[in-house]
PDBQT receptor file of N, H, CA, C and O in Angstrom, charges set to zero:
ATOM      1  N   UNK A   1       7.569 -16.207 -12.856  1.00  0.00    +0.000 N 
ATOM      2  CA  UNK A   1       7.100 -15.054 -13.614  1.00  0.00    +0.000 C 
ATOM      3  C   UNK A   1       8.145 -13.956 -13.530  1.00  0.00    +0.000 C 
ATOM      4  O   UNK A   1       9.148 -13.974 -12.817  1.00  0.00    +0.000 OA
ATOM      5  N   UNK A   2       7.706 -12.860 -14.485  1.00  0.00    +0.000 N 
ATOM      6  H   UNK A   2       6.891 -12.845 -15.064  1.00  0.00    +0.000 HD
ATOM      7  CA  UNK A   2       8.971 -12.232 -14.638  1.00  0.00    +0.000 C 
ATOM      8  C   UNK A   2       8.221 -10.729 -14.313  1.00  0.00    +0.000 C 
ATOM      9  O   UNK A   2       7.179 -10.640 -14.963  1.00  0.00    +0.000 OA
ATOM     10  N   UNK A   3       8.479  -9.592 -13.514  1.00  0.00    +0.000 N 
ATOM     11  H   UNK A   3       9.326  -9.665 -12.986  1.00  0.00    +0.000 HD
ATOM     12  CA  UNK A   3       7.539  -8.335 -13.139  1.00  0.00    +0.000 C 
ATOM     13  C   UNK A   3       8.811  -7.287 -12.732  1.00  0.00    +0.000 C 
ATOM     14  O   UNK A   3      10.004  -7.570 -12.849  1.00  0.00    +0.000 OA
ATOM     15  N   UNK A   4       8.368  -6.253 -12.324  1.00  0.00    +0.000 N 
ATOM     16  H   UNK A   4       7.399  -6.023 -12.229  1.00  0.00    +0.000 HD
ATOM     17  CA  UNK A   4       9.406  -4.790 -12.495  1.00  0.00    +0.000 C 
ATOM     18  C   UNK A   4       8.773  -4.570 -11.112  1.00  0.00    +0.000 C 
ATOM     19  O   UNK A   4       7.572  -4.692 -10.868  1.00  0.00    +0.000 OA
ATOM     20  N   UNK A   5      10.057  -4.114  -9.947  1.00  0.00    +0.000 N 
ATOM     21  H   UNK A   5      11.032  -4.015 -10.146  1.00  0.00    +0.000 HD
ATOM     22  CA  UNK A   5       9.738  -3.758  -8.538  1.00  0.00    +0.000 C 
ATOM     23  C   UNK A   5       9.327  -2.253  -9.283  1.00  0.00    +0.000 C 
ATOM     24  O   UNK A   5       9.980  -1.512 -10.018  1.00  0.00    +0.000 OA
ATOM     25  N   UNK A   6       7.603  -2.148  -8.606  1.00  0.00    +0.000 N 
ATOM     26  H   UNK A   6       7.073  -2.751  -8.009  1.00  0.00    +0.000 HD
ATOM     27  CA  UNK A   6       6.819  -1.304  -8.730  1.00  0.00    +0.000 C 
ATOM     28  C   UNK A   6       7.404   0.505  -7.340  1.00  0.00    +0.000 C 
ATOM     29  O   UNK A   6       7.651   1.705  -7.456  1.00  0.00    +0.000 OA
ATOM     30  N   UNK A   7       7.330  -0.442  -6.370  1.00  0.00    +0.000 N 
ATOM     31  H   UNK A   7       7.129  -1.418  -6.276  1.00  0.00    +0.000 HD
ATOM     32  CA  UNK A   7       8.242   0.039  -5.038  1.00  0.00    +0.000 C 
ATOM     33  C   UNK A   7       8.590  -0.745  -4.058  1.00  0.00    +0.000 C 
ATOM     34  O   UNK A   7       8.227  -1.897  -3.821  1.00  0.00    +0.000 OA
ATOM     35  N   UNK A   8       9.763   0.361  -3.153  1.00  0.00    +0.000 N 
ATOM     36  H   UNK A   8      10.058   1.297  -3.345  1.00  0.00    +0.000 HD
ATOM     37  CA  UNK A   8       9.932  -0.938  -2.416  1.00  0.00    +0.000 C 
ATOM     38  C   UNK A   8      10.335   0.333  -0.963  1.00  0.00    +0.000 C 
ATOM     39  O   UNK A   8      10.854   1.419  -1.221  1.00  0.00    +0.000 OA
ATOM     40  N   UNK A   9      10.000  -0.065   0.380  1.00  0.00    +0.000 N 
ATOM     41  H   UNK A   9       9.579  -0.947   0.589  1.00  0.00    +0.000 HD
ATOM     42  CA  UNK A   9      10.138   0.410   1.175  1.00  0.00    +0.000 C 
ATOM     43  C   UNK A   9      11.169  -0.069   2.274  1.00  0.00    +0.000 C 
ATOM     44  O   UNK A   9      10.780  -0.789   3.194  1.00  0.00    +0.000 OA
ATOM     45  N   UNK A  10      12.550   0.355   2.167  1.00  0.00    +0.000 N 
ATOM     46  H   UNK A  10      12.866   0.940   1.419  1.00  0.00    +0.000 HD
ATOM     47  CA  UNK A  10      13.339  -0.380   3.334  1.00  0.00    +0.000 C 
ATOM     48  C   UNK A  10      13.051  -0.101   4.823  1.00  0.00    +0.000 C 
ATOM     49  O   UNK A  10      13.333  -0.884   5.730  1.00  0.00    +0.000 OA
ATOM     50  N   UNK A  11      12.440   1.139   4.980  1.00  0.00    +0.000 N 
ATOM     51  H   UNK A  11      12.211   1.775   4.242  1.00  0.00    +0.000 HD
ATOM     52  CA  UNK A  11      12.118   1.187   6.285  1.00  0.00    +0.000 C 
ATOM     53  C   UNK A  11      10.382   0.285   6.685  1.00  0.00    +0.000 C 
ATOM     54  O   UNK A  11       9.958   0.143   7.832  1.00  0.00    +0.000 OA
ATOM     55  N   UNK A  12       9.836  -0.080   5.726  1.00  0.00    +0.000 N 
ATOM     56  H   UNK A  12      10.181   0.035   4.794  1.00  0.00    +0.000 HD
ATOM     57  CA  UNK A  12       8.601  -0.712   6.116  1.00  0.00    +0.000 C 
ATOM     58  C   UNK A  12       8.883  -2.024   5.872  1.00  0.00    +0.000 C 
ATOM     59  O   UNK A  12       8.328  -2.960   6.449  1.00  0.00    +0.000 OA
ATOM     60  N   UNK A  13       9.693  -2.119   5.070  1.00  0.00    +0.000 N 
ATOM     61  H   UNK A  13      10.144  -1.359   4.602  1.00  0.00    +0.000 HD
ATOM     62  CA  UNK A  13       9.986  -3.555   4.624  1.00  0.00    +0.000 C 
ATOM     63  C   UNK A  13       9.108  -4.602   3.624  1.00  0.00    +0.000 C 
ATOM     64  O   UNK A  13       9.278  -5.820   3.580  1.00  0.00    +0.000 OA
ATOM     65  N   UNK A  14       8.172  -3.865   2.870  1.00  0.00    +0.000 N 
ATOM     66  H   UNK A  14       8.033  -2.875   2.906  1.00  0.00    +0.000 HD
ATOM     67  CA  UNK A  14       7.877  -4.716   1.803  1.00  0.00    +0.000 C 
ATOM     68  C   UNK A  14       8.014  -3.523   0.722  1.00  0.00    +0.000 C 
ATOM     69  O   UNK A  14       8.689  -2.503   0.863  1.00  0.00    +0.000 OA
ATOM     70  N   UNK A  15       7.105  -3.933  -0.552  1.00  0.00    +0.000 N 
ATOM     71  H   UNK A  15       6.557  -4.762  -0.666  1.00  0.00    +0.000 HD
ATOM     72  CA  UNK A  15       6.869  -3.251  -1.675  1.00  0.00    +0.000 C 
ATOM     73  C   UNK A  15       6.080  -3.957  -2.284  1.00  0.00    +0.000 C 
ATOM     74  O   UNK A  15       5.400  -4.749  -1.632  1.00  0.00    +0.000 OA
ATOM     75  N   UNK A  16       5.952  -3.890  -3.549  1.00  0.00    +0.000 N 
ATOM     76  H   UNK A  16       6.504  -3.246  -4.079  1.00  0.00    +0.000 HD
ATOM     77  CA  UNK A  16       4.786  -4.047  -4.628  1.00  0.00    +0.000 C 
ATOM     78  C   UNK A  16       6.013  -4.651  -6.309  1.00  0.00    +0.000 C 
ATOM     79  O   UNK A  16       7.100  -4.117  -6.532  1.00  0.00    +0.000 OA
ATOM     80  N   UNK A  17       5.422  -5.774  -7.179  1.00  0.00    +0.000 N 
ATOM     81  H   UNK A  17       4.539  -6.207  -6.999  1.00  0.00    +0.000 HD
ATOM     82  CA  UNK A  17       5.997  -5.772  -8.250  1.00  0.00    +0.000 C 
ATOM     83  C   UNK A  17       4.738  -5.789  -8.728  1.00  0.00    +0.000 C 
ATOM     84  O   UNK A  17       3.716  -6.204  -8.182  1.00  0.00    +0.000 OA
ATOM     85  N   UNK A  18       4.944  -5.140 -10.157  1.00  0.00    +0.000 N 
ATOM     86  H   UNK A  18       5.774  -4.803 -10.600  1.00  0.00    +0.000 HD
ATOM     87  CA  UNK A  18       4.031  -4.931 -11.465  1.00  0.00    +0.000 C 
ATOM     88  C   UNK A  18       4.557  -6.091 -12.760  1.00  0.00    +0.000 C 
ATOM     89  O   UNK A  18       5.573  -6.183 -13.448  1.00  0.00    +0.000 OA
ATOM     90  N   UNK A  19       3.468  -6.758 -12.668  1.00  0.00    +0.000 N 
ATOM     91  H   UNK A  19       2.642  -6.683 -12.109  1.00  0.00    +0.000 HD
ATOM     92  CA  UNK A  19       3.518  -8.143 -13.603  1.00  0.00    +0.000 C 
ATOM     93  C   UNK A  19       2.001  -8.105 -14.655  1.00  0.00    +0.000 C 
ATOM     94  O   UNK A  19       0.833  -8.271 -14.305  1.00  0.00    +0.000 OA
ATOM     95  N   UNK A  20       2.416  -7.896 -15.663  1.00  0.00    +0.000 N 
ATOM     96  H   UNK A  20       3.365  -7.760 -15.948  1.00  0.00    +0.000 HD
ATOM     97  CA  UNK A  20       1.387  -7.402 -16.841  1.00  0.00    +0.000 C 
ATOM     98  C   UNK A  20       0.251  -6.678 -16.425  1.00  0.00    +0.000 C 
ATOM     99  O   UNK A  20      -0.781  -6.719 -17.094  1.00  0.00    +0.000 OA
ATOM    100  N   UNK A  21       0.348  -5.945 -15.266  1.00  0.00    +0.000 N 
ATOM    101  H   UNK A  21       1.187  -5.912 -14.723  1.00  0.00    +0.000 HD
ATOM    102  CA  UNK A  21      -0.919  -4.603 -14.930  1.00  0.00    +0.000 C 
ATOM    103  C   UNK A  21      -1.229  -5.543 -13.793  1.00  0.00    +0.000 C 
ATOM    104  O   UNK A  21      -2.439  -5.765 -13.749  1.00  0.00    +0.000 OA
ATOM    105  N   UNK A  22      -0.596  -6.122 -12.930  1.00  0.00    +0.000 N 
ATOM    106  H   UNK A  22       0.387  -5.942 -12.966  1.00  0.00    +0.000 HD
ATOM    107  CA  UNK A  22      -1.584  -7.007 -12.013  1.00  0.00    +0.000 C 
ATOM    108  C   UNK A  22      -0.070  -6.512 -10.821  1.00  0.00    +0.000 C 
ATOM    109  O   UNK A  22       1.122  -6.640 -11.102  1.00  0.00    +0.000 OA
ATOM    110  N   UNK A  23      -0.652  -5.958  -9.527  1.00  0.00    +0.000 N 
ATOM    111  H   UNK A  23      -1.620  -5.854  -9.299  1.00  0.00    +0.000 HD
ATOM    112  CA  UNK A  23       0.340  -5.701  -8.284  1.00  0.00    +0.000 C 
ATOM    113  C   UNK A  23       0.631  -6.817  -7.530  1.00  0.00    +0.000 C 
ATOM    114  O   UNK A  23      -0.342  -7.305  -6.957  1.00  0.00    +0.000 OA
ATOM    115  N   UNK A  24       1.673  -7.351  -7.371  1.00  0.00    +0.000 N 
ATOM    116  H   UNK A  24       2.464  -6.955  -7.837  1.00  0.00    +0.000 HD
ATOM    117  CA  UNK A  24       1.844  -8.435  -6.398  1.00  0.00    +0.000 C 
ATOM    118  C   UNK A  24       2.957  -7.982  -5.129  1.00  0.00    +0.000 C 
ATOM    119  O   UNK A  24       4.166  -7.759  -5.078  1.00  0.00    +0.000 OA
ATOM    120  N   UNK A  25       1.893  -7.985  -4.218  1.00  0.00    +0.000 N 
ATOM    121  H   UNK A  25       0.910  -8.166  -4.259  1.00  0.00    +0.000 HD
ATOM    122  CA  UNK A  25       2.987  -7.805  -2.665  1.00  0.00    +0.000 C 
ATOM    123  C   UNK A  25       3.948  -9.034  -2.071  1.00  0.00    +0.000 C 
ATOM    124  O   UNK A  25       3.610 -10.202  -1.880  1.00  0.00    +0.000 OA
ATOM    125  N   UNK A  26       5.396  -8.344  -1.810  1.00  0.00    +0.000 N 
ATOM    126  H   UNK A  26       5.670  -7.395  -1.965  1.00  0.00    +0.000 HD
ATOM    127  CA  UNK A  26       5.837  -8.551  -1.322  1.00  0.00    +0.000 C 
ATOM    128  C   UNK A  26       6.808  -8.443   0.122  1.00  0.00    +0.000 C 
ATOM    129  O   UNK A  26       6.777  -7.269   0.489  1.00  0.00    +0.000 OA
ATOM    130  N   UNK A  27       7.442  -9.073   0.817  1.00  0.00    +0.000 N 
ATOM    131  H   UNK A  27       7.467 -10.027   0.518  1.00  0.00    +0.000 HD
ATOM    132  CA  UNK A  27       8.226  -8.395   2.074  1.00  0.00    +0.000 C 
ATOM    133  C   UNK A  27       9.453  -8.897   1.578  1.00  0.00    +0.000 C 
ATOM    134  O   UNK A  27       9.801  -9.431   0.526  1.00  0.00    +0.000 OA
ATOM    135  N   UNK A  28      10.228  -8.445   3.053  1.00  0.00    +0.000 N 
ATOM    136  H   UNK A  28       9.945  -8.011   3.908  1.00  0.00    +0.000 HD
ATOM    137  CA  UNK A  28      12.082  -8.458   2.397  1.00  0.00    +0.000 C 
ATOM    138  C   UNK A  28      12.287 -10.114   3.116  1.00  0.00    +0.000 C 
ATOM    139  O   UNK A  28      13.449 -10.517   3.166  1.00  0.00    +0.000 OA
ATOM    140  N   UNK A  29      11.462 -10.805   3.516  1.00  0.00    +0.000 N 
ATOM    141  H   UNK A  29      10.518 -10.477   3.475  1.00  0.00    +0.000 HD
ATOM    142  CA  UNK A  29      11.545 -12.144   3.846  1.00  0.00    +0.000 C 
ATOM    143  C   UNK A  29      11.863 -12.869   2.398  1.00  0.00    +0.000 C 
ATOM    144  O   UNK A  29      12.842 -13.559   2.113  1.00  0.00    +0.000 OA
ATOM    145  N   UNK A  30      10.721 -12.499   1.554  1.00  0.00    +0.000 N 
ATOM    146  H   UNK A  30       9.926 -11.938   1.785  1.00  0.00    +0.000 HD
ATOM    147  CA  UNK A  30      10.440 -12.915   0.501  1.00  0.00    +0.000 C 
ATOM    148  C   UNK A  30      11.184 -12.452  -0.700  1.00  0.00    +0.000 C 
ATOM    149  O   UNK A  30      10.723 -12.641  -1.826  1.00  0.00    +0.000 OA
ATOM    150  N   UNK A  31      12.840 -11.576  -0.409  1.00  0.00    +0.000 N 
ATOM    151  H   UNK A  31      13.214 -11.422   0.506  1.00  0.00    +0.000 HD
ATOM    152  CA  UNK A  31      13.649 -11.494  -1.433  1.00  0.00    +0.000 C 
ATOM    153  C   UNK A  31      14.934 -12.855  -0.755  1.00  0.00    +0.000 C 
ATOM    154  O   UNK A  31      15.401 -13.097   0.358  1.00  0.00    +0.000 OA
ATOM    155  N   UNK A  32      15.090 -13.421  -2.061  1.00  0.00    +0.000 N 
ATOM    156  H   UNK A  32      14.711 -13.224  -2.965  1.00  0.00    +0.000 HD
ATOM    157  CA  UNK A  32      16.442 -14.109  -1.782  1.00  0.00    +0.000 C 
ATOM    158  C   UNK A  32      17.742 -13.820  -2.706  1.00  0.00    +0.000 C 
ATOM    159  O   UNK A  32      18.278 -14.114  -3.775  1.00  0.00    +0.000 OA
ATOM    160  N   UNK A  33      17.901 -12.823  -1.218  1.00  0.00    +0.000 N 
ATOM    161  H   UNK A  33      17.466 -12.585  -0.350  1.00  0.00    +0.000 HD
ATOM    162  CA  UNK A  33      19.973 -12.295  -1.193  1.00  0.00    +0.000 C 
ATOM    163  C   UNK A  33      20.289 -12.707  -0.416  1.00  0.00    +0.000 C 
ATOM    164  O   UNK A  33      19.584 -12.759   0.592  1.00  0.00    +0.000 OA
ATOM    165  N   UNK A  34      21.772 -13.328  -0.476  1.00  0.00    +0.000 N 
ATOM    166  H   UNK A  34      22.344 -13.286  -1.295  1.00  0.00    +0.000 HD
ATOM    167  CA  UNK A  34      22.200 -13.746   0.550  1.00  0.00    +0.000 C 
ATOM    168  C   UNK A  34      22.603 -12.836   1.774  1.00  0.00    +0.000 C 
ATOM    169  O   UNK A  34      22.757 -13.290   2.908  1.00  0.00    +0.000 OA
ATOM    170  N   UNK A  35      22.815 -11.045   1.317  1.00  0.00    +0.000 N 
ATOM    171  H   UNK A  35      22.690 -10.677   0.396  1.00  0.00    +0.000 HD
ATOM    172  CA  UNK A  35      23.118 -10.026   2.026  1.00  0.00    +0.000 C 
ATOM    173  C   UNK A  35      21.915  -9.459   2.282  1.00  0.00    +0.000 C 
ATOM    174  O   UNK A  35      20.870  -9.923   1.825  1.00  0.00    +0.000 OA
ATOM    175  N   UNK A  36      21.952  -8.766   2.778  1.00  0.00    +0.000 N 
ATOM    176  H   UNK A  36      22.801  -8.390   3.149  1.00  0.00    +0.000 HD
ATOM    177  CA  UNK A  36      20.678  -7.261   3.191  1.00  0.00    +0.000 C 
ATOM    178  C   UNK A  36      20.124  -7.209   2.017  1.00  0.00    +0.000 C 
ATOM    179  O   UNK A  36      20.720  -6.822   1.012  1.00  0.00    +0.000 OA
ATOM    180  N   UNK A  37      18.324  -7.795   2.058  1.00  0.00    +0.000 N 
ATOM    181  H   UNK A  37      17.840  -8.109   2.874  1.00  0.00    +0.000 HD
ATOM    182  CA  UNK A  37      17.428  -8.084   1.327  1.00  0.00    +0.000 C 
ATOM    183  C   UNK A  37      16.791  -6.787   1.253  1.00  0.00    +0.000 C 
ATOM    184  O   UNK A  37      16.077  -6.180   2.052  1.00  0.00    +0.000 OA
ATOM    185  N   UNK A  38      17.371  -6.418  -0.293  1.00  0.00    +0.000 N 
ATOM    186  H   UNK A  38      17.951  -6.911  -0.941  1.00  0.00    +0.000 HD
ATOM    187  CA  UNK A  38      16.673  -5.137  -0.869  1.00  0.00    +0.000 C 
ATOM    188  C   UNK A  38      16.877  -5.016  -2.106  1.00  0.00    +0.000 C 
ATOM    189  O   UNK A  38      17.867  -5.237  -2.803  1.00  0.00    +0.000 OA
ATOM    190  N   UNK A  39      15.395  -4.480  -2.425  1.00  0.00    +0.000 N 
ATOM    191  H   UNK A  39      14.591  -4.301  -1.858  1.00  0.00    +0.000 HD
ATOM    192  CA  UNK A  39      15.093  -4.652  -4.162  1.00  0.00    +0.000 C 
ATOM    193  C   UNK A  39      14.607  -2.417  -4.325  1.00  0.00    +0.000 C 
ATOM    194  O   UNK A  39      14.057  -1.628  -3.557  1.00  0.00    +0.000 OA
ATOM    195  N   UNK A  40      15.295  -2.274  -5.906  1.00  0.00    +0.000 N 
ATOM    196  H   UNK A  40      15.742  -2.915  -6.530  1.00  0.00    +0.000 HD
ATOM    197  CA  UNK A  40      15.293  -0.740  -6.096  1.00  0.00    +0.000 C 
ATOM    198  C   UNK A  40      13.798  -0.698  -7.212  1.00  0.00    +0.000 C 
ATOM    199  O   UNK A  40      13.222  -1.581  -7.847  1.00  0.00    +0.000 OA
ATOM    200  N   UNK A  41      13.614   0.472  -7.086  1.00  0.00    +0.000 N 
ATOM    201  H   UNK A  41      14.082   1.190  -6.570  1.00  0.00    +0.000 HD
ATOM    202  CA  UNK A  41      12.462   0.517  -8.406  1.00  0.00    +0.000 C 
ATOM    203  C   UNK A  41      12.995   0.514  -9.690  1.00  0.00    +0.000 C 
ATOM    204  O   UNK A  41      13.987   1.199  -9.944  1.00  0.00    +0.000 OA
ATOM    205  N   UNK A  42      12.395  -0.250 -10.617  1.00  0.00    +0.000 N 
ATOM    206  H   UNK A  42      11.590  -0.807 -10.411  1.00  0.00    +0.000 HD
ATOM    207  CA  UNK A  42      12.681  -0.174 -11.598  1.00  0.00    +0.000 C 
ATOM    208  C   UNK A  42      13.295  -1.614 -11.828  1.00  0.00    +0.000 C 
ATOM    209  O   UNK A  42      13.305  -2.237 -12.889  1.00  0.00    +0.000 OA
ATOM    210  N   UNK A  43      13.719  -1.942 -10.809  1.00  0.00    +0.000 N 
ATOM    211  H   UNK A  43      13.711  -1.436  -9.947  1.00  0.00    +0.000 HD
ATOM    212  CA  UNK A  43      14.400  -3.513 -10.889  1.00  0.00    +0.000 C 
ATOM    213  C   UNK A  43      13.485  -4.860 -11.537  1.00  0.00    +0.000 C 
ATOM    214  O   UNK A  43      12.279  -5.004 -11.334  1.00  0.00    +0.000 OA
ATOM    215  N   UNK A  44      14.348  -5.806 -12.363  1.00  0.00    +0.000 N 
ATOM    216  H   UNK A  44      15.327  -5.689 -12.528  1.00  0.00    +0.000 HD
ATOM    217  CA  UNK A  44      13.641  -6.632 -12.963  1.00  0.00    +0.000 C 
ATOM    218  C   UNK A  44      13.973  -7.502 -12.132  1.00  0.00    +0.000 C 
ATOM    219  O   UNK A  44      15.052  -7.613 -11.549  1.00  0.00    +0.000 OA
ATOM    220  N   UNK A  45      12.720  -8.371 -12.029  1.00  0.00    +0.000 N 
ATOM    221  H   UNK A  45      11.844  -8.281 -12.503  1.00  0.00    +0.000 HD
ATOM    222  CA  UNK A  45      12.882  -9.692 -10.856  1.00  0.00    +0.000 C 
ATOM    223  C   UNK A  45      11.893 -10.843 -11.633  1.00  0.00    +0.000 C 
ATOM    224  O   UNK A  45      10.946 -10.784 -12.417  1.00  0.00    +0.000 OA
ATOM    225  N   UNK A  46      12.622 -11.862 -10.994  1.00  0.00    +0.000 N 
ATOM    226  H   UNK A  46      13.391 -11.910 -10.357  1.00  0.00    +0.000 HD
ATOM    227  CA  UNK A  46      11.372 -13.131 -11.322  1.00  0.00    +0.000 C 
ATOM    228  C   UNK A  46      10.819 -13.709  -9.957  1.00  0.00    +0.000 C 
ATOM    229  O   UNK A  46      11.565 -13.935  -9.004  1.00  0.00    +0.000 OA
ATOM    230  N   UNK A  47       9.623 -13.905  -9.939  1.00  0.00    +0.000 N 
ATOM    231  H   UNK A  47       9.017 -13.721 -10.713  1.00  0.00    +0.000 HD
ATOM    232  CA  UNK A  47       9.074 -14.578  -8.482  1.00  0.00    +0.000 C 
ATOM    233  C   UNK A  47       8.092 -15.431  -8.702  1.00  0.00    +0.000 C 
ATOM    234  O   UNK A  47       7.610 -15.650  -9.814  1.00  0.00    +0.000 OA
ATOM    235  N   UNK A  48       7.693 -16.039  -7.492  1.00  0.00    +0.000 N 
ATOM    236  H   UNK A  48       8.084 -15.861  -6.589  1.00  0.00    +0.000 HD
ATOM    237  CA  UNK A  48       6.807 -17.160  -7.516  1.00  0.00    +0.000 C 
ATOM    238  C   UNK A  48       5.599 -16.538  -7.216  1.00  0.00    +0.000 C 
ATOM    239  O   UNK A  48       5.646 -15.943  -6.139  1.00  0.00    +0.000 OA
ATOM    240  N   UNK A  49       4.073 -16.441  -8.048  1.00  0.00    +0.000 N 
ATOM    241  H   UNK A  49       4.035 -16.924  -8.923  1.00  0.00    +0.000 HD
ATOM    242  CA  UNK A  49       2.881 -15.690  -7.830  1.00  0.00    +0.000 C 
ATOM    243  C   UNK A  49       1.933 -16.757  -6.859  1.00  0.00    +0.000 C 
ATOM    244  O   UNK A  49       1.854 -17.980  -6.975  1.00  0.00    +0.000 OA
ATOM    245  N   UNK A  50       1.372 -16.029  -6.046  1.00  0.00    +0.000 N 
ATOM    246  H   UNK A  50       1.437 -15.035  -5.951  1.00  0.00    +0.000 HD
ATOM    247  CA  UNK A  50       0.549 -16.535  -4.998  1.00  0.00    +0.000 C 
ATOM    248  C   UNK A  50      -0.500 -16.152  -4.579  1.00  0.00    +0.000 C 
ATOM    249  O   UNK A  50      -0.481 -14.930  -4.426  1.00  0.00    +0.000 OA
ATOM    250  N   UNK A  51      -1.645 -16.714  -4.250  1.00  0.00    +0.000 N 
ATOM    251  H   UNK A  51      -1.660 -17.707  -4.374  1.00  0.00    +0.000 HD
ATOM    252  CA  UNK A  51      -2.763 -15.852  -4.137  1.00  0.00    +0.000 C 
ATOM    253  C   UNK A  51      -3.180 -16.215  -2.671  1.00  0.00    +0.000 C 
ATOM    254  O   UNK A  51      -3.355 -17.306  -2.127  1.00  0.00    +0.000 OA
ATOM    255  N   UNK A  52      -3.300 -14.669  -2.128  1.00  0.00    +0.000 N 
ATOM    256  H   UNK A  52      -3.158 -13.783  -2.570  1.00  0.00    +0.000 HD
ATOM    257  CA  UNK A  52      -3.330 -14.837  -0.377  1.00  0.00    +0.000 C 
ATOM    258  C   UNK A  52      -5.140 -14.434  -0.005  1.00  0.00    +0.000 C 
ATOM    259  O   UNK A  52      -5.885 -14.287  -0.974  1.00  0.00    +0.000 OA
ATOM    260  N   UNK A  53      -5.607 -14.311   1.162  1.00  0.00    +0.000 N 
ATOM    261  H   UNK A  53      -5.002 -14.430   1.949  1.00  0.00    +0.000 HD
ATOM    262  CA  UNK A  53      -6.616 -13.661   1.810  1.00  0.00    +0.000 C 
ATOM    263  C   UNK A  53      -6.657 -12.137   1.218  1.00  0.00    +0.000 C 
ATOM    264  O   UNK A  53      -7.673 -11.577   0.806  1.00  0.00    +0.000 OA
ATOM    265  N   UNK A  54      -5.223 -11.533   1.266  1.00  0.00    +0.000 N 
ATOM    266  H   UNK A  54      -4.398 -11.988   1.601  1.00  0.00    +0.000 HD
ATOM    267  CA  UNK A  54      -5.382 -10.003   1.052  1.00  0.00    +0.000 C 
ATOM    268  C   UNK A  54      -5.294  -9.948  -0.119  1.00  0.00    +0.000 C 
ATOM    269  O   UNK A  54      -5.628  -8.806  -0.437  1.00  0.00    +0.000 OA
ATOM    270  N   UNK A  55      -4.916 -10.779  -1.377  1.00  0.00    +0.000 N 
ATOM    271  H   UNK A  55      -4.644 -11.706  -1.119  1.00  0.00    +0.000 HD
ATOM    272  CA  UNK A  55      -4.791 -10.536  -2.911  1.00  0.00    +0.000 C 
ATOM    273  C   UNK A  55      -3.579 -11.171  -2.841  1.00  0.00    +0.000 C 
ATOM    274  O   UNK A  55      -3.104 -11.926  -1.992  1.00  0.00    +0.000 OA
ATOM    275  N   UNK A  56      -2.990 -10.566  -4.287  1.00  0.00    +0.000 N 
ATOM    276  H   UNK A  56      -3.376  -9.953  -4.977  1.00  0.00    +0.000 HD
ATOM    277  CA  UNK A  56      -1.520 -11.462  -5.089  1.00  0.00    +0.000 C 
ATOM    278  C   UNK A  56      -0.142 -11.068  -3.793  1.00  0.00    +0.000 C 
ATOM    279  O   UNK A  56       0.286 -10.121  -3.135  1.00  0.00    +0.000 OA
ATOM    280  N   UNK A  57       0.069 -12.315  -3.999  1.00  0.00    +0.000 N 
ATOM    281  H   UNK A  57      -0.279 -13.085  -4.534  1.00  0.00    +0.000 HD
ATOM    282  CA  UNK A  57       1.522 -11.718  -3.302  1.00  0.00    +0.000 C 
ATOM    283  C   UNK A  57       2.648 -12.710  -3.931  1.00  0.00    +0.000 C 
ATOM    284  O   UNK A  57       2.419 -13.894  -4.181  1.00  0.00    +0.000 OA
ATOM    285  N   UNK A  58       4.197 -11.908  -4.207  1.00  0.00    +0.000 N 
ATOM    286  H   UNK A  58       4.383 -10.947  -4.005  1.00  0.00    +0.000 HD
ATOM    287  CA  UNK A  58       5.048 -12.593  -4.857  1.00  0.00    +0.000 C 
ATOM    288  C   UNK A  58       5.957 -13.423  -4.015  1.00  0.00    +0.000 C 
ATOM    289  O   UNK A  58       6.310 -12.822  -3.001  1.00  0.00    +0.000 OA
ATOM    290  N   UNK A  59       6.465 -14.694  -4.144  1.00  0.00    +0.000 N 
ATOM    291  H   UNK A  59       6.178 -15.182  -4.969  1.00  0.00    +0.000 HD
ATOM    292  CA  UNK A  59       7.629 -15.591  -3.327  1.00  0.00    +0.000 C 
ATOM    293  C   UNK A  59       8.772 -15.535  -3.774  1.00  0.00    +0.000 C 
ATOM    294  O   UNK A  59       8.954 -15.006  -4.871  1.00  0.00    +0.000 OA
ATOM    295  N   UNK A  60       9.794 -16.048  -3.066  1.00  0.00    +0.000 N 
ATOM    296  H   UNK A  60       9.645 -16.478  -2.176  1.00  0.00    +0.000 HD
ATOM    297  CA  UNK A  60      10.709 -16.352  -3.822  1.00  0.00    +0.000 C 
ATOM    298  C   UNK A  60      11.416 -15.252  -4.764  1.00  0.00    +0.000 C 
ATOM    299  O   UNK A  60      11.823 -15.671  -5.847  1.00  0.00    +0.000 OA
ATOM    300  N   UNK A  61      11.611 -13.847  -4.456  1.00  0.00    +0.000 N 
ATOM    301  H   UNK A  61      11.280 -13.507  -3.576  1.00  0.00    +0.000 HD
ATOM    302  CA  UNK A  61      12.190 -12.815  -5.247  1.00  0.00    +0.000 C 
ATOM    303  C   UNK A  61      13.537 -12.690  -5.424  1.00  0.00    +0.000 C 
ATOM    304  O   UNK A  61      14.423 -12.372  -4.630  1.00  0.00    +0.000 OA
ATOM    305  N   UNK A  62      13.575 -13.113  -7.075  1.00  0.00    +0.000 N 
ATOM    306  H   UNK A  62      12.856 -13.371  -7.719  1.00  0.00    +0.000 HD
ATOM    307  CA  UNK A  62      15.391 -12.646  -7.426  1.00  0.00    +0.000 C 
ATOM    308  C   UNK A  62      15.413 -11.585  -8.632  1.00  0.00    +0.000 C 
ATOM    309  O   UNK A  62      14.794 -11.300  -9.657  1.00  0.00    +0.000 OA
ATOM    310  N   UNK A  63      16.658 -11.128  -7.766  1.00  0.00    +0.000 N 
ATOM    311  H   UNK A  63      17.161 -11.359  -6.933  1.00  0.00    +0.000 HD
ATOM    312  CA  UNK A  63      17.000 -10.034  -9.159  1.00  0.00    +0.000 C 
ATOM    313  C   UNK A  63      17.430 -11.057 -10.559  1.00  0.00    +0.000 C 
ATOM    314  O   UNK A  63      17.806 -12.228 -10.583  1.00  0.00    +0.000 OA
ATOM    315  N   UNK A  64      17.202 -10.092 -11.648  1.00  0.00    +0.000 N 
ATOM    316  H   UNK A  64      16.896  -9.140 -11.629  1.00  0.00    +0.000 HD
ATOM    317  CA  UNK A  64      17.363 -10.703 -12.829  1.00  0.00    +0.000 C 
ATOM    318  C   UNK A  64      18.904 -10.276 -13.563  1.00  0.00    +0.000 C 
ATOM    319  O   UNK A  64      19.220 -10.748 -14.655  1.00  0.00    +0.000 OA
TER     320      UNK A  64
């Protein structure tokens, strides 16, 4: 799927992408850079959607 980093927190270490009005959480586990895993707002990404205990959460995050 394809969604816009909603936010992203480097000192907490996750954030949120917005994928057609629906929030999917993510952590910086769950970005794949090969460097220091960090995504900006506004950034277009594609990820893998997943549905956890706590709600949506995204896998697998690459920049586009």
């Amino acid at each position: 799927m394809e969604g816009v980093v909603k936010s992203y927190s480097v000192r907490n270490g996750y954030g949120f992408i917005d994928c057609k009005g629906v929030d999917y959480f993510f952590t910086f586990k769950d970005i794949m850079k090969k460097r220091y895993p960090m995504c900006e707002r506004g950034e277009r990404v594609t990820f893998i959607p997943c549905k956890s205990g706590r709600g949506y959460q995204a896998k697998e995050v690459h920049s586009k």
